[in-house]
KOLTITOR-463547 format. One line per 2 residues: number of its first residue (from 1); their letters; for each residue x, y, z of C-alpha. Coordinates in Angstrom, 3 decimals. Layout:
% KOLTITOR-463547
NUM = a = X:Y:Z ~ ...
This chain:
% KOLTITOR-463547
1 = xx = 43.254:41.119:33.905 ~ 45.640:41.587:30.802
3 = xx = 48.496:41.413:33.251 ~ 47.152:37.107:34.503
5 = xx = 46.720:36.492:30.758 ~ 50.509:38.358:29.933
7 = xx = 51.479:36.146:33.041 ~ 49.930:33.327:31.780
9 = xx = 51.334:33.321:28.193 ~ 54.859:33.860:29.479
11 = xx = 55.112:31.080:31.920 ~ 53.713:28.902:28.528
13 = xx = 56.537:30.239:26.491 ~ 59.175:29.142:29.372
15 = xx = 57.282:25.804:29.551 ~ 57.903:25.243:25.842
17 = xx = 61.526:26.715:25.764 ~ 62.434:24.222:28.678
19 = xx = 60.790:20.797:27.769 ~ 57.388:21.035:29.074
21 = xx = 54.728:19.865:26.545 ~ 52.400:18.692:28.804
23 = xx = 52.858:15.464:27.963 ~ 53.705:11.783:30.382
25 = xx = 56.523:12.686:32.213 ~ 58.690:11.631:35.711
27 = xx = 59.007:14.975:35.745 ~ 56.131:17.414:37.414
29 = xx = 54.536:19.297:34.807 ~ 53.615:23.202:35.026
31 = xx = 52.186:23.159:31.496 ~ 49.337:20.968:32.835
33 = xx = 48.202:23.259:35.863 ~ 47.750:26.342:33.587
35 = xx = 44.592:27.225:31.982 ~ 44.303:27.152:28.105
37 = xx = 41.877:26.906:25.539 ~ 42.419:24.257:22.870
39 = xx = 41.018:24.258:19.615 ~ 39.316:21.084:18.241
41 = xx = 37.998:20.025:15.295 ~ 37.972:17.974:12.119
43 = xx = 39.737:18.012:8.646 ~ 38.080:20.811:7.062
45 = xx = 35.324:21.740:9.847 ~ 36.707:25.012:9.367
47 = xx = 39.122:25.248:12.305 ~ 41.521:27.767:10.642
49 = xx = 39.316:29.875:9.267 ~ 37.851:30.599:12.790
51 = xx = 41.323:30.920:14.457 ~ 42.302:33.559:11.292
53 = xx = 39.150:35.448:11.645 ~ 39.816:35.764:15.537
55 = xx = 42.996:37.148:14.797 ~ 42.007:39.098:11.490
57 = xx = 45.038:37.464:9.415 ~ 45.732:35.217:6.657
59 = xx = 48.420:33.206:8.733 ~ 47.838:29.561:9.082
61 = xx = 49.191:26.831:6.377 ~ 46.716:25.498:4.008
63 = xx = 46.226:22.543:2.031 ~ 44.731:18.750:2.079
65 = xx = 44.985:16.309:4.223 ~ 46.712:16.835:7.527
67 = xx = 48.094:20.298:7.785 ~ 48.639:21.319:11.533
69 = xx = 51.052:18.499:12.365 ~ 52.262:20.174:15.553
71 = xx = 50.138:21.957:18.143 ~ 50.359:25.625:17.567
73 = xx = 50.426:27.821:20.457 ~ 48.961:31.245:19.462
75 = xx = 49.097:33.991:21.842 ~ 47.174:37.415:20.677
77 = xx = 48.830:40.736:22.563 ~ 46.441:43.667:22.152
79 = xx = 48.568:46.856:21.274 ~ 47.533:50.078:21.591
81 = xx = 48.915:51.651:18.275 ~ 51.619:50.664:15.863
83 = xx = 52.326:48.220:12.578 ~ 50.992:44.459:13.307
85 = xx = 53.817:41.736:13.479 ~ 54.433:38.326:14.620
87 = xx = 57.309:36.591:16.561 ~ 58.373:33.174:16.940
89 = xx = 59.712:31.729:20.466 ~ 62.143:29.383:18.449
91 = xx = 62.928:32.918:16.615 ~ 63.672:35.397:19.055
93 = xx = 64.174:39.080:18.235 ~ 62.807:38.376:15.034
95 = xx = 59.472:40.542:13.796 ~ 57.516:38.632:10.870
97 = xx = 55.370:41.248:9.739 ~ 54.040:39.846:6.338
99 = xx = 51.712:37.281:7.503 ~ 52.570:35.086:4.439
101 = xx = 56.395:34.677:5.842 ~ 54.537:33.880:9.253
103 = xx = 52.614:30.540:7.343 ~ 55.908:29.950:5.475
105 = xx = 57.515:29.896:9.358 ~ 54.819:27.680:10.645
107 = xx = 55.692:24.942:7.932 ~ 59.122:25.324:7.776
109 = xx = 59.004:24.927:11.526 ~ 56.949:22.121:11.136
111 = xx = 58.732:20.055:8.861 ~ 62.176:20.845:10.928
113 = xx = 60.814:18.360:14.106 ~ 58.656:16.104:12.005
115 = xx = 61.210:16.128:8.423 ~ 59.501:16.169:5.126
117 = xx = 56.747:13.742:6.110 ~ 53.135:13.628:7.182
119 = xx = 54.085:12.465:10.569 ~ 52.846:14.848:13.863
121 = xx = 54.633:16.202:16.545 ~ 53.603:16.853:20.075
123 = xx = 56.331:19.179:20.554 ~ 54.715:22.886:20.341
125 = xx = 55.052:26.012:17.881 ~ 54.824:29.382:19.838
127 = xx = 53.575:32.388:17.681 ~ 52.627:35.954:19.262
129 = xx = 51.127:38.373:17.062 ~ 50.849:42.104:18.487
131 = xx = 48.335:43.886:16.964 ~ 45.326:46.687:17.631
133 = xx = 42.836:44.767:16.501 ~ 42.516:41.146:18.566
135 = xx = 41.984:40.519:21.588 ~ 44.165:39.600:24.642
137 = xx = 43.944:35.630:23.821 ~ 45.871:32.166:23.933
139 = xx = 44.556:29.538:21.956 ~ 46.249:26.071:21.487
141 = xx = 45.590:24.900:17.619 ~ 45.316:20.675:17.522
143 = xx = 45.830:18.591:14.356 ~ 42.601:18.374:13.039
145 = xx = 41.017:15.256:13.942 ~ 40.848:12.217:10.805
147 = xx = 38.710:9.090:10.104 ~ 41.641:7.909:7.948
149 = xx = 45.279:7.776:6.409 ~ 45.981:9.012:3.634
151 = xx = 48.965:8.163:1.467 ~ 52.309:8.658:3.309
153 = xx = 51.343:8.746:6.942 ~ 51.661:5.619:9.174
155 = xx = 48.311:3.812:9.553 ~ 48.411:4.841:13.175
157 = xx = 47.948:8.202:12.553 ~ 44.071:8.341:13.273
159 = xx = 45.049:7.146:16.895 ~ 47.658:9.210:17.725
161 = xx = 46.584:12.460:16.587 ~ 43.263:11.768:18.744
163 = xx = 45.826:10.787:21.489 ~ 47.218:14.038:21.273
165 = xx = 44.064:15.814:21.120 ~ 43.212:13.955:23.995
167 = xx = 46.274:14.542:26.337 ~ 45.347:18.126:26.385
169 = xx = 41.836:17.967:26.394 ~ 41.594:15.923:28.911
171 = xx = 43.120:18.059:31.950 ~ 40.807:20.062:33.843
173 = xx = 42.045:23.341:33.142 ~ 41.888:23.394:29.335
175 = xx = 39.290:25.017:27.652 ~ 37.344:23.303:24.977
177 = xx = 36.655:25.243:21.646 ~ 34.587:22.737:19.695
179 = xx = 34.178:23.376:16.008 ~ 31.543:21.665:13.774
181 = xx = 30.413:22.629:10.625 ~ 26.809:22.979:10.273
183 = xx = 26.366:21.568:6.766 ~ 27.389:18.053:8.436
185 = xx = 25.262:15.994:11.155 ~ 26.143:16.945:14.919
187 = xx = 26.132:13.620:16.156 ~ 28.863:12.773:13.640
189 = xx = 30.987:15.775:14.735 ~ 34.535:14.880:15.814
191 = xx = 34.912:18.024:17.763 ~ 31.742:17.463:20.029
193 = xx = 32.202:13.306:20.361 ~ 35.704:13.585:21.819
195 = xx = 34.771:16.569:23.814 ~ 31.855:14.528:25.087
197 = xx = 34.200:11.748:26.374 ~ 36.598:13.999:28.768
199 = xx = 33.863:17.029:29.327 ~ 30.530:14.791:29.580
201 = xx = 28.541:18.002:31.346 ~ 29.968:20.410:28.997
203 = xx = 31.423:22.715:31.805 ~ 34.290:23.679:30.199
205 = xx = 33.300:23.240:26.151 ~ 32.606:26.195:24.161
207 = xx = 30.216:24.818:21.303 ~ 31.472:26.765:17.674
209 = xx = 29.014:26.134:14.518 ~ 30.658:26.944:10.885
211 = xx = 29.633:26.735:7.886 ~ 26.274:27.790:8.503
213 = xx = 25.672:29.922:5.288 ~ 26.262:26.512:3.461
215 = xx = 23.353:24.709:4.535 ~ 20.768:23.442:2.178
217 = xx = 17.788:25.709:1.604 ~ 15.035:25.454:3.948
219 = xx = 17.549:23.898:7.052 ~ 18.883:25.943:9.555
221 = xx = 21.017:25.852:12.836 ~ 18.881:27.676:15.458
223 = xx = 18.107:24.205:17.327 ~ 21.775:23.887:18.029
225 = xx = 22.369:27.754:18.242 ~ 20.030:28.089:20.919
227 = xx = 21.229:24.355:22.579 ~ 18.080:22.099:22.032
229 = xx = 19.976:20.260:20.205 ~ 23.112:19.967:21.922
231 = xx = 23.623:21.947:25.284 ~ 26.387:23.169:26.937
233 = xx = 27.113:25.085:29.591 ~ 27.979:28.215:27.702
235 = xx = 25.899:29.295:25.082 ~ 26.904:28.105:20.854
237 = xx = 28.150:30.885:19.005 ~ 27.929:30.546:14.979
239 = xx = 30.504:32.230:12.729 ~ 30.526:32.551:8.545
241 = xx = 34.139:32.363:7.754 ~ 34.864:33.287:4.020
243 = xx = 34.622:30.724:1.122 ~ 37.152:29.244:-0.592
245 = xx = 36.678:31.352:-3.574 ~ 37.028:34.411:-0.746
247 = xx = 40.538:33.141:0.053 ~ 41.553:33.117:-3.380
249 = xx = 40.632:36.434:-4.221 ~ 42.176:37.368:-0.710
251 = xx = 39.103:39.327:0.571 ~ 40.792:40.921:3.687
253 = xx = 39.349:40.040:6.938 ~ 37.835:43.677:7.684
255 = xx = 35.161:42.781:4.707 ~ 35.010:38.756:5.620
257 = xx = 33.730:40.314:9.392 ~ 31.695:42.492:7.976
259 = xx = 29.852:40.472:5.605 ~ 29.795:37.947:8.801
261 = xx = 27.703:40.625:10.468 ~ 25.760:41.730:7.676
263 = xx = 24.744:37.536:7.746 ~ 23.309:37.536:11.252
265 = xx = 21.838:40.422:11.142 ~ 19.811:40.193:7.944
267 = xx = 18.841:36.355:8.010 ~ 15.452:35.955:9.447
269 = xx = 16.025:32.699:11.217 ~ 19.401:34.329:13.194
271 = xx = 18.390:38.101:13.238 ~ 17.625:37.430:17.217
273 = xx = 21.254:35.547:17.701 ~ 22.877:38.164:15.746
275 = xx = 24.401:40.148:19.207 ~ 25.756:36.881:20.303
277 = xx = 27.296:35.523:16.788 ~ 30.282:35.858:14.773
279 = xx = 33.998:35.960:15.060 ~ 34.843:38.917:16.576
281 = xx = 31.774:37.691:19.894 ~ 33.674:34.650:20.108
283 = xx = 37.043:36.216:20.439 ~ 36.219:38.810:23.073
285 = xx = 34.192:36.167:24.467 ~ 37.240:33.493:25.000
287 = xx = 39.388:36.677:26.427 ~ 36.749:37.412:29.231
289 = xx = 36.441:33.835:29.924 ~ 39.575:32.756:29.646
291 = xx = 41.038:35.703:32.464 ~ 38.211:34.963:35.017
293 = xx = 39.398:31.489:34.404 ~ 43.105:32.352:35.536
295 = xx = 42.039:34.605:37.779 ~ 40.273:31.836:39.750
297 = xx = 43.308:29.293:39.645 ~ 46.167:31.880:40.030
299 = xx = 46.320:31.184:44.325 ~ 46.076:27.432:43.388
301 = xx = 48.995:27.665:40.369 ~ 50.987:29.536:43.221
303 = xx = 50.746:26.849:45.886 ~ 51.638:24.460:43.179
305 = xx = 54.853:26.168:42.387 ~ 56.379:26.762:45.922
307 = xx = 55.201:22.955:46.804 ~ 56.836:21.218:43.103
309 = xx = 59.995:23.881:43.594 ~ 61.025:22.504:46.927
311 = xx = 60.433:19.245:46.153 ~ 63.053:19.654:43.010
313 = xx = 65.358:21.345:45.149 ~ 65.134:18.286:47.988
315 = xx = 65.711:15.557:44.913 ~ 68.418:17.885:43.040
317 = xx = 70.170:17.807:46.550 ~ 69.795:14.296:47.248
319 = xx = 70.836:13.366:43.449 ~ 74.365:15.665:44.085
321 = xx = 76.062:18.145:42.099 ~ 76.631:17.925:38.699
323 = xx = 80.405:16.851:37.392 ~ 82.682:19.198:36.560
325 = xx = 84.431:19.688:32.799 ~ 88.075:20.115:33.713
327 = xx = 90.585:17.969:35.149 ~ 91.067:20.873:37.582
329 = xx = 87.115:21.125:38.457 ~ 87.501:17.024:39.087
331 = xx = 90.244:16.775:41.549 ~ 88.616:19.777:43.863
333 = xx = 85.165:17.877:43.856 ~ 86.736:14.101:44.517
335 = xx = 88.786:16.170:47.430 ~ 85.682:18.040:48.576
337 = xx = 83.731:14.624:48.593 ~ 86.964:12.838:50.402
339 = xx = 86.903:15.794:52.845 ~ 83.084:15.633:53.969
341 = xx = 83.722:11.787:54.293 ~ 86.451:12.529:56.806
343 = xx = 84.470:14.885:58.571 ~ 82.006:12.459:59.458
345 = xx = 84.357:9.996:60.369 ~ 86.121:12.139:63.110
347 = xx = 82.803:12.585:64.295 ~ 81.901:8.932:64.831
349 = xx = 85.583:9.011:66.646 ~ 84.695:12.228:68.583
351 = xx = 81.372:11.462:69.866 ~ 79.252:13.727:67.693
353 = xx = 78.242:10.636:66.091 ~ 78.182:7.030:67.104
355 = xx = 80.992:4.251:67.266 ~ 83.620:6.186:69.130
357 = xx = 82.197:4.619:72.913 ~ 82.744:0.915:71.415
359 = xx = 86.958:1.630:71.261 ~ 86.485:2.852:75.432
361 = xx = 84.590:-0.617:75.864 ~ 87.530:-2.184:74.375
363 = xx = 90.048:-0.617:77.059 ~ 87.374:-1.174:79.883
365 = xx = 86.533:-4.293:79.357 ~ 88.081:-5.938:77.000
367 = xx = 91.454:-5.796:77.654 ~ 91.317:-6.383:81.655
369 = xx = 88.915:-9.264:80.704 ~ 91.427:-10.638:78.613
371 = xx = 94.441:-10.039:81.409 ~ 92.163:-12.093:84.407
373 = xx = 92.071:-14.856:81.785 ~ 95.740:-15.145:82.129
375 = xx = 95.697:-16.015:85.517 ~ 99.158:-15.926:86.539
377 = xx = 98.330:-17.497:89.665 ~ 97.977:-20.667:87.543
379 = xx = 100.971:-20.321:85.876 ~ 102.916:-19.813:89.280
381 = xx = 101.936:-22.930:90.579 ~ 104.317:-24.837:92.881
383 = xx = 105.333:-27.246:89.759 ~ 105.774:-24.253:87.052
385 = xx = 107.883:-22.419:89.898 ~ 110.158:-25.495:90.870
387 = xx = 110.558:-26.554:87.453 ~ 111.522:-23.183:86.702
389 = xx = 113.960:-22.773:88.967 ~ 115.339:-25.373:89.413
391 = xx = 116.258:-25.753:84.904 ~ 117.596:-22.006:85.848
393 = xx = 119.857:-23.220:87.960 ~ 121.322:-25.591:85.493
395 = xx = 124.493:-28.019:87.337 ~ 124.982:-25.482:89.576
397 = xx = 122.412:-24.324:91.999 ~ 122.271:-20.632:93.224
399 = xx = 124.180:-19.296:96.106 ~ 122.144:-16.791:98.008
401 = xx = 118.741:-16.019:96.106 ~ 117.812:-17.888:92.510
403 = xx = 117.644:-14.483:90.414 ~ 117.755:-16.521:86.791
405 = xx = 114.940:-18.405:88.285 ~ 113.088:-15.051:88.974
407 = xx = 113.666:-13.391:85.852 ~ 112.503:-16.710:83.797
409 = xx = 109.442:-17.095:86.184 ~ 108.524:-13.443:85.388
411 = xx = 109.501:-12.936:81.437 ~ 107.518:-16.322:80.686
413 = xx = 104.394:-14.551:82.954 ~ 104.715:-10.988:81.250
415 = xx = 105.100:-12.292:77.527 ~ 101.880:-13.672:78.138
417 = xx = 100.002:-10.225:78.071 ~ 101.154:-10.130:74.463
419 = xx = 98.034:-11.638:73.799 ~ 95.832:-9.439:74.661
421 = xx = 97.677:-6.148:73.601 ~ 97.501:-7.618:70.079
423 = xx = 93.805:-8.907:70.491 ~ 93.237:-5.257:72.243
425 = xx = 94.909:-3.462:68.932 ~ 93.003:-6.012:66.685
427 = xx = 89.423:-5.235:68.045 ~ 90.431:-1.561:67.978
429 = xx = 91.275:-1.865:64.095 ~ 88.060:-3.207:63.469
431 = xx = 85.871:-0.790:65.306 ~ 87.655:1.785:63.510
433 = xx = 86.987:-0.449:59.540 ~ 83.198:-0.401:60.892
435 = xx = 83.567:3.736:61.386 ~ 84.911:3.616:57.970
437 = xx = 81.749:1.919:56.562 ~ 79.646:4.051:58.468
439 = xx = 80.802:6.974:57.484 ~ 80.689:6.090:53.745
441 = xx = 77.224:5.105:53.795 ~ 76.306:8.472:55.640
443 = xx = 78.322:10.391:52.881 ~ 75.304:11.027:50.543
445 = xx = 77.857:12.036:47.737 ~ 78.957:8.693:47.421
447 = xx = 76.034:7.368:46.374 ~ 76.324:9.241:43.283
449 = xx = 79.524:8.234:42.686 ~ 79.831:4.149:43.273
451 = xx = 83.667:4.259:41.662 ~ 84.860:6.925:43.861
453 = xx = 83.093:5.265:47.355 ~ 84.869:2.247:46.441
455 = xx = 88.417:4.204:46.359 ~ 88.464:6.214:49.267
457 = xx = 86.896:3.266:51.319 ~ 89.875:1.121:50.280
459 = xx = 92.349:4.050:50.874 ~ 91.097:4.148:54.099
461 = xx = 91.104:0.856:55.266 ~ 94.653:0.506:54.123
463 = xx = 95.623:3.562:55.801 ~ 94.104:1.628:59.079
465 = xx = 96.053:-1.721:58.367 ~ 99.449:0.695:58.300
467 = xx = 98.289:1.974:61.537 ~ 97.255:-1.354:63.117
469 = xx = 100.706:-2.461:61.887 ~ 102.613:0.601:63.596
471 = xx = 100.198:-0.174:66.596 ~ 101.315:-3.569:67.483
473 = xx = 104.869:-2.960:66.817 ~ 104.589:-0.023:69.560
475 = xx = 102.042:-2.086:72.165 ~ 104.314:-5.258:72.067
477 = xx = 106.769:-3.082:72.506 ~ 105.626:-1.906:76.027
479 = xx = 105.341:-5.956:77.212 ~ 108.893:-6.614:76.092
481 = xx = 110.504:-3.585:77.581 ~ 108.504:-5.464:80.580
483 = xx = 110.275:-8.115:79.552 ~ 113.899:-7.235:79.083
485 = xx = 114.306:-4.803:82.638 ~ 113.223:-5.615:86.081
487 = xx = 111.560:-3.068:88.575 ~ 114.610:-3.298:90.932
489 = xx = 113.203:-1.112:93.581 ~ 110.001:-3.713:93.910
491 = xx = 112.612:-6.414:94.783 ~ 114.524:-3.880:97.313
493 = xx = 111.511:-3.297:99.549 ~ 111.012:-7.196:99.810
495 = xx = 112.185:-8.991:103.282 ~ 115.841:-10.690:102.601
497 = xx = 115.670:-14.350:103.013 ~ 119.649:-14.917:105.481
499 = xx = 119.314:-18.482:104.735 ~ 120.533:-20.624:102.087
501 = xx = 118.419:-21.337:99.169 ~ 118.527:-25.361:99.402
503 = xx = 120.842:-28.228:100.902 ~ 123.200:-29.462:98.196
505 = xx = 123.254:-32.990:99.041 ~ 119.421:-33.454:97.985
507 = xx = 118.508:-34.586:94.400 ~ 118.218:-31.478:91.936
509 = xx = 114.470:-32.050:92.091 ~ 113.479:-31.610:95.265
511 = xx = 116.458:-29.355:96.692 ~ 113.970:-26.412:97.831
513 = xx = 111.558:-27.363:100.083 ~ 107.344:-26.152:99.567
515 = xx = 107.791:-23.046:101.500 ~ 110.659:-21.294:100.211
517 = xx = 109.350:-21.943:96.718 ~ 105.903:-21.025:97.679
519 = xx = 107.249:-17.364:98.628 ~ 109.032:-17.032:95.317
521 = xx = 105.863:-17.381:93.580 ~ 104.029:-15.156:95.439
523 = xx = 106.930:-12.824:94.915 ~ 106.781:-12.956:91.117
525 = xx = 102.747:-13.065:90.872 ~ 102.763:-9.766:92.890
527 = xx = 105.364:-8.289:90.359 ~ 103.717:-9.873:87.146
529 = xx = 100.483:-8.254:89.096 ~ 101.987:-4.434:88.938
531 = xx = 103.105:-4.855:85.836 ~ 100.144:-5.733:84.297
533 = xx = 98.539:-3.324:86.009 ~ 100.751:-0.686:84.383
535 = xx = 100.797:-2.222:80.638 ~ 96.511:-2.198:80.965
537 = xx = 97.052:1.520:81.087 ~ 99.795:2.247:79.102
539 = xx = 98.483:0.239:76.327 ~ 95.592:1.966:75.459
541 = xx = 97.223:4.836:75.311 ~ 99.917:3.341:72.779
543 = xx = 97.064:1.967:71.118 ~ 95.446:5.304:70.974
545 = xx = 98.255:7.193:69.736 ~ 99.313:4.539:67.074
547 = xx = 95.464:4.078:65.616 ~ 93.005:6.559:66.858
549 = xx = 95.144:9.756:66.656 ~ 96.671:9.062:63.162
551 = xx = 92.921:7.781:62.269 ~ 91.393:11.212:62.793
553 = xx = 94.710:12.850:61.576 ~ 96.131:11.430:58.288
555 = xx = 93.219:8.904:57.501 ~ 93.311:10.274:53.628
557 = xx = 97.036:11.467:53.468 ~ 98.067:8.446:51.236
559 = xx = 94.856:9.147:48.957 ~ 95.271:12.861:48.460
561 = xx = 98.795:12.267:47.443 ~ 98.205:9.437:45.179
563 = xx = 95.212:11.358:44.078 ~ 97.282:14.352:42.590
565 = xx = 99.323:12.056:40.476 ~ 96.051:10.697:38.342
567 = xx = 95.701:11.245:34.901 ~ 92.958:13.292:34.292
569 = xx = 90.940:9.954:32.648 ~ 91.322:8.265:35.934
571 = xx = 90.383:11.616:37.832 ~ 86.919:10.916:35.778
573 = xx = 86.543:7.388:36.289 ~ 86.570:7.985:39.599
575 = xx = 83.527:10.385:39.153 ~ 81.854:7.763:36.741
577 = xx = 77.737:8.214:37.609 ~ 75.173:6.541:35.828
579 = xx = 73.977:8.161:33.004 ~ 70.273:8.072:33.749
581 = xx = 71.088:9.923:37.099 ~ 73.080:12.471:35.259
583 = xx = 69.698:13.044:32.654 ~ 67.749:12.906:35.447
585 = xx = 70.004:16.174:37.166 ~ 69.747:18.041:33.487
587 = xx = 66.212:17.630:33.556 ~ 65.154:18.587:37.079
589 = xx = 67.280:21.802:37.009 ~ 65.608:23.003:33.506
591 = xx = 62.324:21.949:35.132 ~ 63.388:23.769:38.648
593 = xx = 64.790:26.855:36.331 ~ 61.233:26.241:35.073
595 = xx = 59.258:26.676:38.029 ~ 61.436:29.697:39.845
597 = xx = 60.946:31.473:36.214 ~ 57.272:30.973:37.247
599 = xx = 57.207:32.014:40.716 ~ 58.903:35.672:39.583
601 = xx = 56.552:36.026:36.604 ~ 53.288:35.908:39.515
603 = xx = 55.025:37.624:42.114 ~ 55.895:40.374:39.836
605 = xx = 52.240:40.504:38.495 ~ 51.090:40.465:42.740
607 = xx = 53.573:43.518:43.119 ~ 52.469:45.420:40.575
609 = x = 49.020:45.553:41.759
């Protein structure tokens, strides 16, 4: 049992040391799921007195007005032997052991998050104190609840130190220690009317009555004592804390309990209450409740924990890594980031990923779509081929066979698939500027950084209009090698026409007759036919070479080399990230830190058992 409330009091201690008050957050809150017991109460109900008797030391500040301005987090080790001290979490390795320095600590402390004014602080104090003589215990101290401001606090003060009472009250797993003073009417206690509001059965509100040996004569508190007046769940417990006058002469707490037994014991009207009153009940009282309580929620704190730490880990991932300090640190990351977006871009190319069938669809269909458009057929027509022929000739017609007429009948057919190799490389380009964009988007690190998505997608996209460029200059250069030397062995195999290739003494426009001009086209058509046949293979395979290849080989080459010539300012620009996204990283890994701190803590306390 000491080991879930040792378990309990460090994971509080980590909450505290790593932002988590408990308060409205975006971020999940551990603080919230633990069980605690806060103390509540109004100005001078008597609240410290009851928290220094439990503990048996003169520790807390005192003084009029508000005086706990910051919720006090007091967790009680029992030790077996030894000198009592104190420690501070904001003070580490430091042992108060004169309780006066500790209430010196607690205001200094105070006044260093709230400055030299009456203003609160939701922010927590944490103060162990190790003694023999308490009980294994956490208690949460409140401000004391007011009816009104006094000079130098904001008028709103009223509200939001019953705001802050509230936000911790109000969870389920808190622990309500209610103090009213007896000499005052119950139904105008502070303690039990807010404690009412968030805890209307009273399951989890531990009634506490002071002040009861200040009563006027001939009134008591057994109605309330024994819960006719007010009942709770748990039974009331009364304590007699000492008087003012006590405090001044600094009557120790070893007489102040004693006397507080002495009280119940000897007064008629609480003689049969006595077993169940005083200070040192209510302490050992809390402890026993307080570990059954954590016992009972420890398998649902667990659960908790694994469920919030993956979900941190999934958003940590998704938010990226944080930015590195050095120019050194900057360069490796931007070339890390460029690398994984290259990755995924050879794999949209190589099939693992999709985009890479669309180029194929352009050399399958596209392009020979493109070629039957020409329709040389057309362009041979009896007209085109007499007209050519015939201007080839110029003033003096050919002798055997018209071969200028040929070659100009076949280069104006062949230039014509110059279209399409540049519409082919053009389509190609763009497939490969959509893989770009694709492959950005699916680059999660980009997202985090907008100025260095922007870069490498323009570096990329220029390194794709150099190799479209390269590309053409290669592809048109297959159709004018076409162009510029003749297939002589296709025009070898063909039948040799013995006669004459027109009668001289008809006009220059009708020298040939319809048949002998109808075989030349037919001739050329069949050649333009081969040769286009060749260029729709050979062209893809230019095109391939020129764009694909170098795509998937040197996409980034221009980047990483302008890249190590940056200034380390423009290095960072590049990893510029908004600044709410960069909090947001800071504060889920001290909250994740929080959480794995945690899940050691119980499964050390489930091993040692």
């Amino acid at each position: 049992m000491e080991n879930l409330t040792s378990l309990v009091n460090k994971i509080q201690r980590a909450c505290t040391a790593l932002g988590d008050y408990g308060e409205e957050s975006a971020l999940p809150s551990l603080w919230d799921s633990l069980p605690s017991i806060a103390v509540v109460g109004g100005q001078s109900s008597g609240k410290s007195s009851v928290l220094e008797s439990i503990v048996g030391k003169d520790f807390l500040p005192r003084g009029s007005g508000i005086v706990t301005r910051r919720p006090l987090v007091l967790q009680l080790h029992k030790i077996d032997d030894g000198r009592e001290y104190a420690e501070f979490l904001h003070l580490p390795r430091k042992r108060f052991t004169d309780f006066a320095a500790v209430r010196k600590e607690i205001s200094d402390e105070t006044d260093r998050e709230t400055g030299r004014t009456k203003q609160i602080s939701s922010v927590p104090i944490h103060l162990s104190i190790y003694s023999p003589n308490v009980v294994n215990l956490t208690m949460i101290d409140l401000p004391g609840l007011t009816k009104v401001a006094v000079e130098g606090q904001p008028d709103s003060i009223v509200q939001d130190i019953e705001n802050m009472v509230r936000s911790f009250i109000e969870k389920p797993n808190c622990i309500i220690l209610a103090i009213s003073p007896a000499n005052q009417d119950l139904a105008t206690s502070d303690a039990i009317k807010i404690s009412r509001e968030v805890d209307p059965k009273g399951e989890r509100t531990f009634g506490v009555l002071t002040k009861i040996d200040l009563m006027d004569k001939g009134t008591d508190a057994v109605d309330i004592l024994e819960g006719k007046s007010y009942r709770l769940q748990f039974p009331w417990i009364g304590v007699v804390n000492r008087s003012q006058a006590d405090i001044n002469k600094s009557v120790d707490m070893i007489a102040a309990r004693r006397r507080e037994r002495e009280y119940f014991a000897n007064t008629p009207e609480y003689k049969h209450l006595a077993h169940r009153m005083g200070s040192e009940h209510l302490g050992k009282m809390l402890s026993k409740h307080l570990e059954n309580v954590i016992k009972s929620r420890i398998p649902s704190i667990q659960s908790l924990i694994n469920k919030t730490i993956i979900e941190l880990e999934s958003e940590l991932s998704r938010l990226g890594k944080p930015i590195a300090a050095d120019a050194g640190g900057k360069l490796y990351m931007i070339m890390e980031i460029s690398r994984v977006f290259d990755q995924i871009y050879k794999e949209h190319l190589d099939g693992v990923r999709p985009g890479g069938d669309k180029i194929y669809n352009v050399f399958d269909n596209q392009l020979p779509a493109a070629l039957k458009r020409l329709q040389f057929d057309k362009q041979l027509s009896m007209e085109n081929v007499r007209k050519l022929i015939t201007e080839a000739d110029g003033y003096q017609p050919h002798l055997i066979a018209p071969e200028q007429g040929y070659r100009r009948l076949i280069e104006s057919s062949i230039v014509s698939i110059r279209g399409p190799a540049e519409a082919a490389v053009d389509a190609v380009h763009a497939i490969l500027k959509e893989m770009v964009n694709k492959a950005i988007s699916e680059t999660a690190e980009f997202k985090q950084y907008p100025a260095l998505r922007v870069e490498v997608a323009n570096a990329a996209c220029d390194s794709l209009d150099r190799m479209k460029d390269e590309s053409k200059k290669a592809t048109l250069k297959l159709v004018d090698m076409e162009c510029s030397y003749l297939t002589v062995d296709f025009f070898r195999k063909l039948p040799q026409d013995i006669e004459k290739g027109g009668n001289p003494t008809h006009s220059i426009f009708d020298r040939y007759n319809d048949s002998y001009l109808r075989r030349i086209g037919t001739t050329v058509l069949s050649y333009v036919n081969m040769v286009s046949a060749t260029l729709r293979n050979s062209i893809p395979k230019s095109i391939v070479y020129c764009q694909v290849r170098e795509a998937k080989r040197s996409l980034l080459d221009h980047f990483f080399t302008d890249l190590g010539k940056l200034e380390p300012k423009q290095l960072a620009s590049l990893l510029n990230e908004d600044p709410a996204v960069m909090a947001r990283r800071t504060a889920l890994a001290k909250r994740l830190e929080l959480y794995r701190s945690a899940q050691a803590e119980i499964d050390a306390v489930a091993w040692s058992k």
